[in-house]
PAROFI-455439 format. One record per residue: residue number from 1; residue in three letters; x, y, z of N, C-alpha, C in turn. Coordinates in steps of 0.001 Angstrom, whole numbers, plus 500000, padded with zeros to 6 digits. Layout:
R resi resn     nu     nv     nw    cau    cav    caw     cu     cv     cw
R  NUM  Ala      X      Y      Z      X      Y      Z      X      Y      Z
...
# end
This chain:
R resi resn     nu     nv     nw    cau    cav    caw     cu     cv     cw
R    1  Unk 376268 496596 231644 376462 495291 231014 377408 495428 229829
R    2  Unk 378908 495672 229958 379860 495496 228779 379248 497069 227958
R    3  Unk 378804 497779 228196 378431 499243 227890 377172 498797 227106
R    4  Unk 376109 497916 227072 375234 497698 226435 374123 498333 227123
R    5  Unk 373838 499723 226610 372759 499762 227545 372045 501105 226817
R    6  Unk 370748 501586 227196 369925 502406 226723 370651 504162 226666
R    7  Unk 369897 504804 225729 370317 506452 225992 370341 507032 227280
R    8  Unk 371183 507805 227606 371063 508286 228721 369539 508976 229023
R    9  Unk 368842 508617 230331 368008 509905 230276 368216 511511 230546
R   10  Unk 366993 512093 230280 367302 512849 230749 366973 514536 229622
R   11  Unk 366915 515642 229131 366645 516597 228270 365090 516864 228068
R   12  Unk 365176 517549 227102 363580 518381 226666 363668 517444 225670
R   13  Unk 362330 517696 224830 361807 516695 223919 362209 517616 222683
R   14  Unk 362671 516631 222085 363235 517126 220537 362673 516918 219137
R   15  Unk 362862 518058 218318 362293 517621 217121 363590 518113 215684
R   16  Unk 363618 517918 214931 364213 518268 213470 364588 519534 214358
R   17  Unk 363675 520749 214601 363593 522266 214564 364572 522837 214934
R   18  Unk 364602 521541 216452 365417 522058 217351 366607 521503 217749
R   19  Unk 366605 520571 216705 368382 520506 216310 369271 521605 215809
R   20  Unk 369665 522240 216573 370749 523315 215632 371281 522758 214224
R   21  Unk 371418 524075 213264 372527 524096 212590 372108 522538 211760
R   22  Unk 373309 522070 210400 372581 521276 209622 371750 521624 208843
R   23  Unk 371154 522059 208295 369806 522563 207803 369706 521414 206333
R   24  Unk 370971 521776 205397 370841 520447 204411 370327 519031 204757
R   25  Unk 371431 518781 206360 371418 517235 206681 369745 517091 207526
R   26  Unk 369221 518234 207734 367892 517797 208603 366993 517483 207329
R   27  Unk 366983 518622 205935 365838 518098 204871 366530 517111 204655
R   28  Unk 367267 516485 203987 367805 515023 203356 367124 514010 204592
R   29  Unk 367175 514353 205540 366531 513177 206691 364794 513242 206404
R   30  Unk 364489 514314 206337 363099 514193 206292 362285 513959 205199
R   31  Unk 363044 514568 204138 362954 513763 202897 362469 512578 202503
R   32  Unk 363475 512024 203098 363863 510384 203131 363195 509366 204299
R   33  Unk 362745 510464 205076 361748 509357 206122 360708 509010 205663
R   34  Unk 359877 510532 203960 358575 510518 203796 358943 508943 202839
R   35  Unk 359879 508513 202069 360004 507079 201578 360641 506352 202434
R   36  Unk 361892 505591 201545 362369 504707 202154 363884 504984 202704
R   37  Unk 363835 504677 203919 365129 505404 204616 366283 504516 204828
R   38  Unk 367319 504870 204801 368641 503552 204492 368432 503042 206287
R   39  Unk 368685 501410 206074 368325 501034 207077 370015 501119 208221
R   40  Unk 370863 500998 207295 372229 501379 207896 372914 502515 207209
R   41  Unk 373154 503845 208519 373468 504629 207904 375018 505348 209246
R   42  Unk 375857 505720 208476 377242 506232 209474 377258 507629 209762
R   43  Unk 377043 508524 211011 377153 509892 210965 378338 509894 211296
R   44  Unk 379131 510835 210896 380537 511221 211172 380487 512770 211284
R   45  Unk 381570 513490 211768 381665 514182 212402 382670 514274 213666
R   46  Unk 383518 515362 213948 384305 515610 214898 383900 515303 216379
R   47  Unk 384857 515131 217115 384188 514769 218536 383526 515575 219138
R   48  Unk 382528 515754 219805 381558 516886 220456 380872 517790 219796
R   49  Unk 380436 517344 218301 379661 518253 217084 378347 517910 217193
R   50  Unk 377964 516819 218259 376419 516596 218292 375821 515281 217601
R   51  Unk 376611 514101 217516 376352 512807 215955 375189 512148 217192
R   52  Unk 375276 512516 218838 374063 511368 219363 373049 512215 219783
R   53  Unk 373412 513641 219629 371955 514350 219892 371389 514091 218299
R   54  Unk 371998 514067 217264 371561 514037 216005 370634 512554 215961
R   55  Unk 371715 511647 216610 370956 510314 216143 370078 509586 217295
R   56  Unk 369648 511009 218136 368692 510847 219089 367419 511196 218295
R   57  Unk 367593 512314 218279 366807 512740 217151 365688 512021 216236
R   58  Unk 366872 511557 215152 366696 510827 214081 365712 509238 214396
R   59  Unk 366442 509066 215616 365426 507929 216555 364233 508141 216518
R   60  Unk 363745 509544 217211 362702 509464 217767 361639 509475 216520
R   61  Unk 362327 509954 214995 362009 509975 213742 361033 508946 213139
R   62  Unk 362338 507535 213262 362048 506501 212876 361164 505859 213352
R   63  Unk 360924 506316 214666 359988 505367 215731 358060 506339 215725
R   64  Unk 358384 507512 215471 357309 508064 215680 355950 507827 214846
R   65  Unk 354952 508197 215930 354013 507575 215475 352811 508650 214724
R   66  Unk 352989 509677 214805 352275 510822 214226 352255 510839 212775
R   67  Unk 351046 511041 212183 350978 511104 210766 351481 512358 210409
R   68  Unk 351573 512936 210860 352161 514301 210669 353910 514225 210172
R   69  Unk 354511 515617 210176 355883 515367 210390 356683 514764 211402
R   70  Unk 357651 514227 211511 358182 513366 212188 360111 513930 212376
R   71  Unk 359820 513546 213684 359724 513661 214960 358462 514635 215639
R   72  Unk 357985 514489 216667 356501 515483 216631 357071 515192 217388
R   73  Unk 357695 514788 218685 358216 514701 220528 357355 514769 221091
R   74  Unk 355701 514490 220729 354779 514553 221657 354025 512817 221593
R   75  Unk 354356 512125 220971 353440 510995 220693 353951 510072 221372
R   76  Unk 353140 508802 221953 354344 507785 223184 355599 506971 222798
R   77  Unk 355731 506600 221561 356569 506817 221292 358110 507998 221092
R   78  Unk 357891 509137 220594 358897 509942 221243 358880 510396 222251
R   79  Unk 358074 509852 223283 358174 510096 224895 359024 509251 225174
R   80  Unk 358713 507828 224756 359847 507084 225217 361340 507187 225048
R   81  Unk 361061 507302 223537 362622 507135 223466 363346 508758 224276
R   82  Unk 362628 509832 224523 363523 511063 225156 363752 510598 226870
R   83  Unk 362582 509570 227049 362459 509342 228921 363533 508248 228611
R   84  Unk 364060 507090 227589 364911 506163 227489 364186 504728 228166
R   85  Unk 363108 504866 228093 362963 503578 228012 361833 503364 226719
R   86  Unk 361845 503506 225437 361754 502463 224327 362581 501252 224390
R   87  Unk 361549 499924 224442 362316 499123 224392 362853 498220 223157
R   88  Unk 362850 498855 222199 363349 498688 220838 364170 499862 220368
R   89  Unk 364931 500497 221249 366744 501174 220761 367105 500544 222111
R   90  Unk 368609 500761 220881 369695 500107 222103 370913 500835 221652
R   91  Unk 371430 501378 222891 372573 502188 222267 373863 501292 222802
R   92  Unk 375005 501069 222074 375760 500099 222315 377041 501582 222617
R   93  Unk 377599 501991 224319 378664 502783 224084 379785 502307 225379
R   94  Unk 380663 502216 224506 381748 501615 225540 383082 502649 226031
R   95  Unk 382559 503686 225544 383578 504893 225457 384898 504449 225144
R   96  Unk 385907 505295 225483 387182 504589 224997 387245 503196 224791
R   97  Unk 386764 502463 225167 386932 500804 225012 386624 500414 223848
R   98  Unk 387652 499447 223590 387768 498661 222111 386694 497542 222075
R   99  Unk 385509 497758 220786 384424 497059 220297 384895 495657 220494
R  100  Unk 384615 494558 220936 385363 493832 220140 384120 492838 219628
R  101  Unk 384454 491834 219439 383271 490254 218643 382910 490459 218998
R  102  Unk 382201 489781 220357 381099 489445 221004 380221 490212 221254
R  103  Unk 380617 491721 221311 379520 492720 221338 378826 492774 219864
R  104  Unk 379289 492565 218624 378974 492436 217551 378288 491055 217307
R  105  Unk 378233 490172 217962 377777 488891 217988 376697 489059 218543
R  106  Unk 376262 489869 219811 375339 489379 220562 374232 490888 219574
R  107  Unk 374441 492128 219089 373854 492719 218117 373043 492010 217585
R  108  Unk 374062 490577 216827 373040 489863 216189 371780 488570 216509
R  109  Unk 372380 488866 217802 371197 488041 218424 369976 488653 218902
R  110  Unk 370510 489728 218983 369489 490549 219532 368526 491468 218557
R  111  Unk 369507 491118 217052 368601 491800 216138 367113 490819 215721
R  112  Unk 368013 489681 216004 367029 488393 215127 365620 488828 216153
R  113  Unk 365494 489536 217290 364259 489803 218295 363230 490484 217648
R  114  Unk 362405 489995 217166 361383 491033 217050 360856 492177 218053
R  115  Unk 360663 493185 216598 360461 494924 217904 359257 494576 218376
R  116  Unk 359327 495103 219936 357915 495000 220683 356951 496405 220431
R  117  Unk 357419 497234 221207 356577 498353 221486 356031 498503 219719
R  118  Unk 357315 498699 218936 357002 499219 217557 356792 497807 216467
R  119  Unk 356924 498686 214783 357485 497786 213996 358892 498135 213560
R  120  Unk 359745 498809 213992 360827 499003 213921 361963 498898 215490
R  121  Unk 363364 498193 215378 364308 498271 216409 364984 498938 215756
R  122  Unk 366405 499443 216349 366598 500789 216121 368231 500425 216897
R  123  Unk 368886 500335 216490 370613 499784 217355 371913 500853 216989
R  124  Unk 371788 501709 218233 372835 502588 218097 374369 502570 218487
R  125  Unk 375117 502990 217556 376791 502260 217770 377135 503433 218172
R  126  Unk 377722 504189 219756 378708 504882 219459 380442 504894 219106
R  127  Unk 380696 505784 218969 382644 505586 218826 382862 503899 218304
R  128  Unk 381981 504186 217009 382402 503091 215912 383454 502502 215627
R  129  Unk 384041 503714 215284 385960 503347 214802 386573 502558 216249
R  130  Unk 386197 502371 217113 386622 501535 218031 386523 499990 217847
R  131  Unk 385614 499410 216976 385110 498497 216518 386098 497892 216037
R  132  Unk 387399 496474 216377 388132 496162 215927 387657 495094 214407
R  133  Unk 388535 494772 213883 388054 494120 212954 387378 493263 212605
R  134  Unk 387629 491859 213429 386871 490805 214283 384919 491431 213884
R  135  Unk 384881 492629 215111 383883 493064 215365 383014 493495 213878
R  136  Unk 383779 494005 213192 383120 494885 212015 382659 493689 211045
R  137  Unk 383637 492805 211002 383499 492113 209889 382367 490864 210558
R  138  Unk 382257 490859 211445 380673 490321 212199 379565 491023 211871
R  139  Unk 379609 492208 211593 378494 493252 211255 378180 493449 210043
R  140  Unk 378944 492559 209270 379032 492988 207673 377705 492726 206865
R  141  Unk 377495 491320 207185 376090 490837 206533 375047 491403 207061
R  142  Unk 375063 491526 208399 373413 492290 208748 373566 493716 208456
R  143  Unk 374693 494670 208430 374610 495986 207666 374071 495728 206450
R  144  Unk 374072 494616 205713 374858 494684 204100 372875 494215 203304
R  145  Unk 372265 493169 204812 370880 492773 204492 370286 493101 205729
R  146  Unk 369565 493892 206357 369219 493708 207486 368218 493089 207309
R  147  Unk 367125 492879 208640 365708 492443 208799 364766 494223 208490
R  148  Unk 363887 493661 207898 363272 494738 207346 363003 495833 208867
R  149  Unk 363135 495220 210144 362559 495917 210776 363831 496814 211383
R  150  Unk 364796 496391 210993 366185 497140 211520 366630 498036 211276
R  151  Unk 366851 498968 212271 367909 499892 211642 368923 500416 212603
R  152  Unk 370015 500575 211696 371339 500700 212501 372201 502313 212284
R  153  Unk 372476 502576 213833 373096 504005 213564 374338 504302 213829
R  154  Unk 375440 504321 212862 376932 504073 213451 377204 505372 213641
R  155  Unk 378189 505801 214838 378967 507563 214774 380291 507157 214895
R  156  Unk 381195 507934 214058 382001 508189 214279 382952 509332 214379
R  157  Unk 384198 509706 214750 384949 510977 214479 386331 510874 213618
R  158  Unk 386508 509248 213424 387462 508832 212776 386807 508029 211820
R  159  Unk 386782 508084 210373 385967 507512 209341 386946 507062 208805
R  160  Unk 388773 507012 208881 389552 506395 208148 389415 504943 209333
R  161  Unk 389438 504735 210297 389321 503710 211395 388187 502390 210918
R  162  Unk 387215 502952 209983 386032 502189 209521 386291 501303 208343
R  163  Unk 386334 499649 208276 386787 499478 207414 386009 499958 205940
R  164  Unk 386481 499406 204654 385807 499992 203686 384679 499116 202736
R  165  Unk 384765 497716 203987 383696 497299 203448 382442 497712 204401
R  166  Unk 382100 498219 205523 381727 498872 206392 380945 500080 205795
R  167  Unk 382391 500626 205487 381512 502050 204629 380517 501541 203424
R  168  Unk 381008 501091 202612 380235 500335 201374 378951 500119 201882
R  169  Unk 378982 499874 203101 377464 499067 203009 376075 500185 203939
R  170  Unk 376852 501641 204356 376477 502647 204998 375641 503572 204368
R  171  Unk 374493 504123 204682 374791 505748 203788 375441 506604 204735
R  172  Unk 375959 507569 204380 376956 508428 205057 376840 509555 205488
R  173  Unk 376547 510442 206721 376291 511857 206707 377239 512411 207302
R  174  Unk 377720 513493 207165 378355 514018 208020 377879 515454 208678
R  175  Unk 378050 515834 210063 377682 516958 210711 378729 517708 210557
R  176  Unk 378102 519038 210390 379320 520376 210107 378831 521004 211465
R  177  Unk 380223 521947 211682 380548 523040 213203 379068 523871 212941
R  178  Unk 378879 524324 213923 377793 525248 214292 378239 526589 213747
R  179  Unk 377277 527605 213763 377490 528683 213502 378205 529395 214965
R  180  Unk 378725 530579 215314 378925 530870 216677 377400 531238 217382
R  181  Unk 376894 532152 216804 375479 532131 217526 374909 531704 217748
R  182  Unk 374857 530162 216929 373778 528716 217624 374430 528233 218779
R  183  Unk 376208 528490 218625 376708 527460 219991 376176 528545 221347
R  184  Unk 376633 529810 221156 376439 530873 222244 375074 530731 222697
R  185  Unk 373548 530357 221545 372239 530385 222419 372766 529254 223301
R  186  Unk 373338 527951 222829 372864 526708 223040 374003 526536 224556
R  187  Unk 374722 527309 224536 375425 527849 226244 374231 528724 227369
R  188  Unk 374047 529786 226554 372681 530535 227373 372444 529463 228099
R  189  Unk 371637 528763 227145 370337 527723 228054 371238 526553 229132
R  190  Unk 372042 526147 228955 372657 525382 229544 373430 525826 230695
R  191  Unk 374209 527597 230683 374823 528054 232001 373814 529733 232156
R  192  Unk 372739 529126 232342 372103 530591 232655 372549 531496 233320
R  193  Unk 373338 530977 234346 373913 531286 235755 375183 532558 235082
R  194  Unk 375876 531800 234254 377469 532081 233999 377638 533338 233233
R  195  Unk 378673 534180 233531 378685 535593 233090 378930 535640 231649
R  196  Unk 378010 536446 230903 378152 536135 229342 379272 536752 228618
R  197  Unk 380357 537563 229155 381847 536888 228263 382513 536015 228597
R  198  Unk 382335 535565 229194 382629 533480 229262 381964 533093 228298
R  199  Unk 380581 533061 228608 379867 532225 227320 380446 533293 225748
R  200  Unk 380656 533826 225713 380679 534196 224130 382351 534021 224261
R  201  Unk 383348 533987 224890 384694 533335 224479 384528 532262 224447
R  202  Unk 383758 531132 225142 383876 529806 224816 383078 529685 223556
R  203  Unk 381799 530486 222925 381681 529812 221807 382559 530744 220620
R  204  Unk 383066 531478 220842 384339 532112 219861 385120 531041 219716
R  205  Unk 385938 530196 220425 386889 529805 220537 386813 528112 220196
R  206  Unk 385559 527803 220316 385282 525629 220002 385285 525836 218393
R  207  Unk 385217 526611 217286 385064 526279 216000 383969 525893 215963
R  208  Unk 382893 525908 216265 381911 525422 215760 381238 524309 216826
R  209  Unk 382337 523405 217446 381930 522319 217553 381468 522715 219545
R  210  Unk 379457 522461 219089 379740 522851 221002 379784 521752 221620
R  211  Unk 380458 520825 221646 381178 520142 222690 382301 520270 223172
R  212  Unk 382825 520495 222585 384217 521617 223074 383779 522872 223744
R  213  Unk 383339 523741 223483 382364 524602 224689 382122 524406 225669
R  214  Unk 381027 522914 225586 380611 523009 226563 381802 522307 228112
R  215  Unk 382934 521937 227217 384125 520722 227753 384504 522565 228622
R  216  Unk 384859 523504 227866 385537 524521 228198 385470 525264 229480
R  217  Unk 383477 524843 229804 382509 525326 230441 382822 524756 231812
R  218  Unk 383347 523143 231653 382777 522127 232690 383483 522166 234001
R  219  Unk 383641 521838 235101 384595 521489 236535 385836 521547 236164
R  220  Unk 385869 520206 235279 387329 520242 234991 388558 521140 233879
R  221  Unk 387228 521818 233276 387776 523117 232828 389159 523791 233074
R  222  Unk 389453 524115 234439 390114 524913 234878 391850 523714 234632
R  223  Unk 391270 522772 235424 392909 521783 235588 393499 521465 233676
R  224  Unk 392188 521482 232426 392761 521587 231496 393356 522639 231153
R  225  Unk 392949 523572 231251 393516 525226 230788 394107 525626 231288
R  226  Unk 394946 524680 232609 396168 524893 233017 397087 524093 232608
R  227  Unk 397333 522659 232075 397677 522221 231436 398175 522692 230094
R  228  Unk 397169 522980 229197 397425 523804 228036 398222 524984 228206
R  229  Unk 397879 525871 228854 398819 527028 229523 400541 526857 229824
R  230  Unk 400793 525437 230386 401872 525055 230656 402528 524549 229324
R  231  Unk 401929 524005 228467 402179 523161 227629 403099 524684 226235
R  232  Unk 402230 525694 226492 402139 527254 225572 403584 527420 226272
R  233  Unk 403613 527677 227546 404806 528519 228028 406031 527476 227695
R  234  Unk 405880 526401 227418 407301 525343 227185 407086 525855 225816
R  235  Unk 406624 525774 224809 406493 525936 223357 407480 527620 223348
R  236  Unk 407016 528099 224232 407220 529564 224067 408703 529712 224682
R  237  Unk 409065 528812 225287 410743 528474 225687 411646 527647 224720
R  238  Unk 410788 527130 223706 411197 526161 223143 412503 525301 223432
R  239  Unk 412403 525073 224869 413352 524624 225570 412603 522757 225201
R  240  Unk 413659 521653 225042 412753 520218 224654 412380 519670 225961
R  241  Unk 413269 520024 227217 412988 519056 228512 411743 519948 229149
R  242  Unk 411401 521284 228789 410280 521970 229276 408601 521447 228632
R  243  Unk 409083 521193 227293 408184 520778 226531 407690 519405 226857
R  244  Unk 408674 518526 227060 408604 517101 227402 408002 516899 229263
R  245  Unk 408325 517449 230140 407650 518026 231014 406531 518526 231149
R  246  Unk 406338 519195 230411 404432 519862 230155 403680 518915 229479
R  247  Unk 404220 517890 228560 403618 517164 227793 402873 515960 229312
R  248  Unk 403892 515619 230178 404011 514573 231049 403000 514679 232167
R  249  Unk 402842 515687 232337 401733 516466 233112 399873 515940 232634
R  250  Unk 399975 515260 230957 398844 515482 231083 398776 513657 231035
R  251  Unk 400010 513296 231316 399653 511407 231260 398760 510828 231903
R  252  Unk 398393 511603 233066 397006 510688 234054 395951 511226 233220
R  253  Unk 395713 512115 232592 394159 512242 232301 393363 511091 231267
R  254  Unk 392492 511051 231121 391738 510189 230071 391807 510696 228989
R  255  Unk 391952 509882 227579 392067 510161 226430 390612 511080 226040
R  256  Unk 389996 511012 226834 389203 512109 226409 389598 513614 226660
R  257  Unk 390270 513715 228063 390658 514995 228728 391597 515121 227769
R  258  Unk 392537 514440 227162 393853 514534 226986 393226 515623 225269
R  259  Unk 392035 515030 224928 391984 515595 223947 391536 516618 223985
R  260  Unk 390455 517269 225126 389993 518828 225369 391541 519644 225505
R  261  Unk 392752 519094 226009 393629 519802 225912 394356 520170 224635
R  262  Unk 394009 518860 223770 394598 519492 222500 393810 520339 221684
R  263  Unk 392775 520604 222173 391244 521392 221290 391920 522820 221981
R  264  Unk 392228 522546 223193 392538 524468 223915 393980 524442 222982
R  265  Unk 395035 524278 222924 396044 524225 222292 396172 524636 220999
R  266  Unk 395043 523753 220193 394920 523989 218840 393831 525286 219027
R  267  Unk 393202 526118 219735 392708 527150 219513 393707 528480 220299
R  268  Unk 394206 527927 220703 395445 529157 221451 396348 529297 220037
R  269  Unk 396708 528624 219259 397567 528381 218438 397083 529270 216784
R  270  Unk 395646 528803 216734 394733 529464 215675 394613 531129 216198
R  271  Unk 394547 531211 217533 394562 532877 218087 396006 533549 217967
R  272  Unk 396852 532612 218441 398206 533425 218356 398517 534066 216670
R  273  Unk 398143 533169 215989 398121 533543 214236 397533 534584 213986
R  274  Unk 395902 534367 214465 395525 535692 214385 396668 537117 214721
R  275  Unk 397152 536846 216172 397738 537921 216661 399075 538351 216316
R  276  Unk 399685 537607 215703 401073 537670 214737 400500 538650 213124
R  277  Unk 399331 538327 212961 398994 539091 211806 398417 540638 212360
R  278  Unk 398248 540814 213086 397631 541764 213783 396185 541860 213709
R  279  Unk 395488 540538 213990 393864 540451 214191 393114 540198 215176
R  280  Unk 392008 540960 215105 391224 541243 216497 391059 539311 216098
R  281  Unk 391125 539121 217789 390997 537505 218047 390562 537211 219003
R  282  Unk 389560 535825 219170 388613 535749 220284 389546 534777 221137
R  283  Unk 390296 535691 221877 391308 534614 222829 390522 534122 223904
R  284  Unk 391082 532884 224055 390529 532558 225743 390690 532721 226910
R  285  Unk 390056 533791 227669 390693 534592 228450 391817 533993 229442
R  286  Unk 391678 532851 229540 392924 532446 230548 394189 531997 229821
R  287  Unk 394238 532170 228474 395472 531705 228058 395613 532748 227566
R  288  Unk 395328 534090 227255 395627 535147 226431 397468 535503 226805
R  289  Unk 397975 535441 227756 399002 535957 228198 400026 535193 227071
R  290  Unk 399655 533155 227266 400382 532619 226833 400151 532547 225080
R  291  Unk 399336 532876 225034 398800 533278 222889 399419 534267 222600
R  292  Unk 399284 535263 223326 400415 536650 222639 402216 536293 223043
R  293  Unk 402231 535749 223863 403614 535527 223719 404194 534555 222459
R  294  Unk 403230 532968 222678 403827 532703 221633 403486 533190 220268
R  295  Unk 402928 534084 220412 402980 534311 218824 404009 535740 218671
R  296  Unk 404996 535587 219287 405788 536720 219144 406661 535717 218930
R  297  Unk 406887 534696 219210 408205 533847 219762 408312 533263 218652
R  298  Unk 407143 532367 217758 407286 531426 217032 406970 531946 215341
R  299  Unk 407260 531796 214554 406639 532306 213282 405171 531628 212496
R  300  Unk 404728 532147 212114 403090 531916 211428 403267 530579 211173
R  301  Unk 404418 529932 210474 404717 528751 209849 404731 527421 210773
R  302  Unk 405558 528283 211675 405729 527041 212844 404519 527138 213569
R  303  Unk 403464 528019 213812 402247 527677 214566 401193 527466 213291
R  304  Unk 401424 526986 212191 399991 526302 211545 400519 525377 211408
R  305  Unk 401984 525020 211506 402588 523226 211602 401947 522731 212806
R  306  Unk 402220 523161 214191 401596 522487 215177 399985 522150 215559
R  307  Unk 399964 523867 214755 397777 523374 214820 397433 522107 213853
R  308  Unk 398338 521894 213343 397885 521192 211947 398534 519552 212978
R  309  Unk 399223 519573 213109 400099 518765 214648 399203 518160 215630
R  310  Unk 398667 519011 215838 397638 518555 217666 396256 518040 216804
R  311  Unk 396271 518322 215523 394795 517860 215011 394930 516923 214537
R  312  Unk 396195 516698 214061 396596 515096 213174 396913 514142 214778
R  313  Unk 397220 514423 215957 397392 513588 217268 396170 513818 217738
R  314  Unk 395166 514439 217595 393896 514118 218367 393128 513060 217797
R  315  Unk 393449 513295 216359 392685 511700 215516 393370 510583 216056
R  316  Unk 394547 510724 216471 395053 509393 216932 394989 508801 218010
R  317  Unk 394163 509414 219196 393862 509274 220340 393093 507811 220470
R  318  Unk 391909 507858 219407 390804 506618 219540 391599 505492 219102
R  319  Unk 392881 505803 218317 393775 503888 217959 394838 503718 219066
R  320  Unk 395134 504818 220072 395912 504354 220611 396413 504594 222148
R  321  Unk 396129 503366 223110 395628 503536 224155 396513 503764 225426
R  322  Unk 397789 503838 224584 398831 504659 225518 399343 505711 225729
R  323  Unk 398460 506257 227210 398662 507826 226895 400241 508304 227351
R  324  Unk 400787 507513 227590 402551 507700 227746 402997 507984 226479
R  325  Unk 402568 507453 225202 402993 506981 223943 402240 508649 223437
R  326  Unk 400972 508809 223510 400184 510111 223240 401325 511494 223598
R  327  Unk 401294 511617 225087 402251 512555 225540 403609 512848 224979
R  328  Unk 404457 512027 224951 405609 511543 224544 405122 512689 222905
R  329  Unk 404459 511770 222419 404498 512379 220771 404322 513863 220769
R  330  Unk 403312 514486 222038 403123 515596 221567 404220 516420 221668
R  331  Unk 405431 516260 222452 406298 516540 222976 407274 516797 222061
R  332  Unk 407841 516073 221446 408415 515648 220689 408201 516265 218889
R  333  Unk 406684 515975 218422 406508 516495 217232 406215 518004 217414
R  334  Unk 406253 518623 218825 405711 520079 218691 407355 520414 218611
R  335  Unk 408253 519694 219420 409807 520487 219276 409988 520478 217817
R  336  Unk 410077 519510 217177 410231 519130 215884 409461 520267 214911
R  337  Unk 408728 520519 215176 407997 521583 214234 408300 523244 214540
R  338  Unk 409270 523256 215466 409590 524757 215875 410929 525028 216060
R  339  Unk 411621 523440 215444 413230 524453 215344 412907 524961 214174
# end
C-alpha cells in the first residue's frame, strides 16, 4: 500500500545485549526509557550501519511490557513486534521513492487512532531524507506536539537532506561502524556455510558498517565486484573514454547497487593507499590485482581525492534519481581528480 506497511518478519528475538556495538547509544536509551523518552527522535547513520535493527529494537523497548529491563523479547508484546504483527507500529518504507504529502498526511490520520494492543503507537520513517518538503513540513506540528501516546522514529543516512526545522524538533542519535570482530561474529551466524577468509575479508574491508558486508556476501556480489574491478582497471588506464565506459556499465543497476559499487571502490582505493605506503592491507580478494596496480599508477593524493570522491557521490545518490546523471559524474570527477 504506497510502502505503508509493517516490519518485515522474520529474526531471533532481540534485546539492548544483543545489539552489537553502540554501547554509549544503548545506556543513553535505557537511561531514558527508565523516565521520559523523547517522543520524536532521528537515528542517523551511514547506509547499512544497522538504524532499523536499532529502531527495531528500541520498539520492542517502548512497547514492552516487563517490569524489569526493557526490551526483555520474551513478553507478548515483544513477541509481536519481532513476529510483526503489533498492531500499533507502522513502519512507513518506500525505498528509493520520494516521501511525498500524502504519505505525511495520512501519518496524521492515523496518528489521531488510538493504540489498541498498547498505550503507546509507535510510527517508523525509513530513508527520511527522501521526505520532500511538502511532506516534512506536514510533519512539523505533530513532531513538534505529539499525542502523548506517540512516538516517532525517523532514519536517516543523509542528515543534511532533513530540513532544519525537522531537526529542531528531533532528539538525535547517531550509530557508529562496528568494531571488525562484531561484524566478523555477526557474518559467522549469518553464512555458517561460507569459508572463513571470505568472512574475515568482507568484515576487514565494510569499515565498520555490516551492511556493506553483508551486500559483499550477497548473489549479487559477484556482478558488483566486477563492475568495480572494471571501473579500477579504467582508473588504472586513466584513459577518459575507458573510464566513461566502466562508469556506463553500472547505469541499469538500482541506486542502491550503484552504491555497493561505490562502497567496493572506495575500499579498493583505501587498500591501494595502504599499499603505496607499504602496508599489510585487508584487500578484497577479487580486486587485489586491480588495488596493487592502481596504486602503483596513481599517487596517494590522487587516490584520497577519489575516496573522498565516491563518498561525497554516494551521499548524492538519495537526491538524485538519475542514474545516467550518477554514472556520468563518476566518470568524469574520477578523470578530473587524476590528471
Amino acid at each position: 500500500r504506497d510502502g505503508w506497511r509493517f516490519l518485515r518478519k522474520g529474526g531471533t528475538v532481540m534485546t539492548f545485549a544483543s545489539l552489537l556495538g553502540n554501547t554509549e547509544l544503548k545506556a543513553a536509551w535505557q537511561h531514558a526509557l527508565r523516565g521520559r523518552f523523547p517522543q520524536s527522535i532521528l537515528l542517523t547513520g551511514p547506509k547499512g550501519i544497522g538504524k532499523l535493527t536499532a529502531a527495531r529494537v528500541l520498539t520492542m523497548a517502548l512497547l514492552c511490557e516487563s517490569t524489569g529491563e526493557k526490551p526483555c523479547g520474551q513478553c507478548a508484546a515483544c513477541r509481536k513486534v519481532e513476529q510483526n504483527n503489533h498492531s500499533d507500529v507502522t513502519c512507513i518504507d518506500l525505498g528509493d521513492a520520494e516521501i511525498k504529502v500524502d504519505t505525511a498526511r495520512r501519518i496524521r490520520s492515523d496518528c489521531a487512532v488510538y493504540p489498541g494492543d498498547s498505550d503507546r503507537r509507535i510510527f517508523l520513517i525509513r530513508h527520511a531524507q527522501n521526505m520532500n518538503a511538502a511532506a516534512q513540513n506536514a510533519l512539523l506540528k505533530l513532531l513538534e506536539e505529539p499525542p502523548e501516546y506517540a512516538f516517532f522514529i525517523l532514519m536517516t543516512e543523509n542528515e543534511s537532506a532533513i530540513l532544519p526545522t525537522i531537526l529542531s524538533r528531533c532528539t538525535q542519535y547517531a550509530l557508529a561502524p562496528l568494531d571488525r570482530g562484531s561484524v566478523l561474529h555477526l557474518l559467522r551466524q549469518k553464512y555458517p556455510d561460507k569459508d572463513a577468509a571470505i568472512l574475515q575479508a568482507a568484515a576487514a574491508g565494510c569499515q565498520g558498517i555490516a551492511g556493506d558486508a553483508i551486500a559483499a556476501l550477497s548473489e549479487e556480489a559477484e556482478e558488483i565486484t566486477q563492475m568495480a574491478g572494471e571501473f579500477l582497471w579504467a582508473l588504472d588506464s586513466k584513459n577518459e573514454l575507458r573510464l566513461l565506459q566502466a562508469a556506463e556499465h553500472c547505469s541499469g543497476l538500482s541506486r542502491q547497487q550503484f552504491s555497493h559499487v561505490l562502497t567496493a571502490l572506495r575500499t579498493a582505493m583505501r587498500d591501494a593507499i595502504f599499499c603505496a605506503h607499504g602496508m599489510a592491507s585487508p584487500l578484497l580478494p577479487a580486486l587485489q590485482e586491480q588495488t596493487h596496480a592502481v596504486s602503483r599508477r596513481l599517487t596517494v593524493r590522487q587516490m584520497l581525492a577519489l575516496y573522498d570522491w565516491m563518498g561525497e557521490l554516494d551521499e548524492r545518490i538519495s537526491r538524485n534519481p538519475s542514474m545516467a546523471l550518477l554514472t556520468g559524474c563518476l566518470a568524469a570527477g574520477s578523470f578530473e581528480r587524476i590528471q
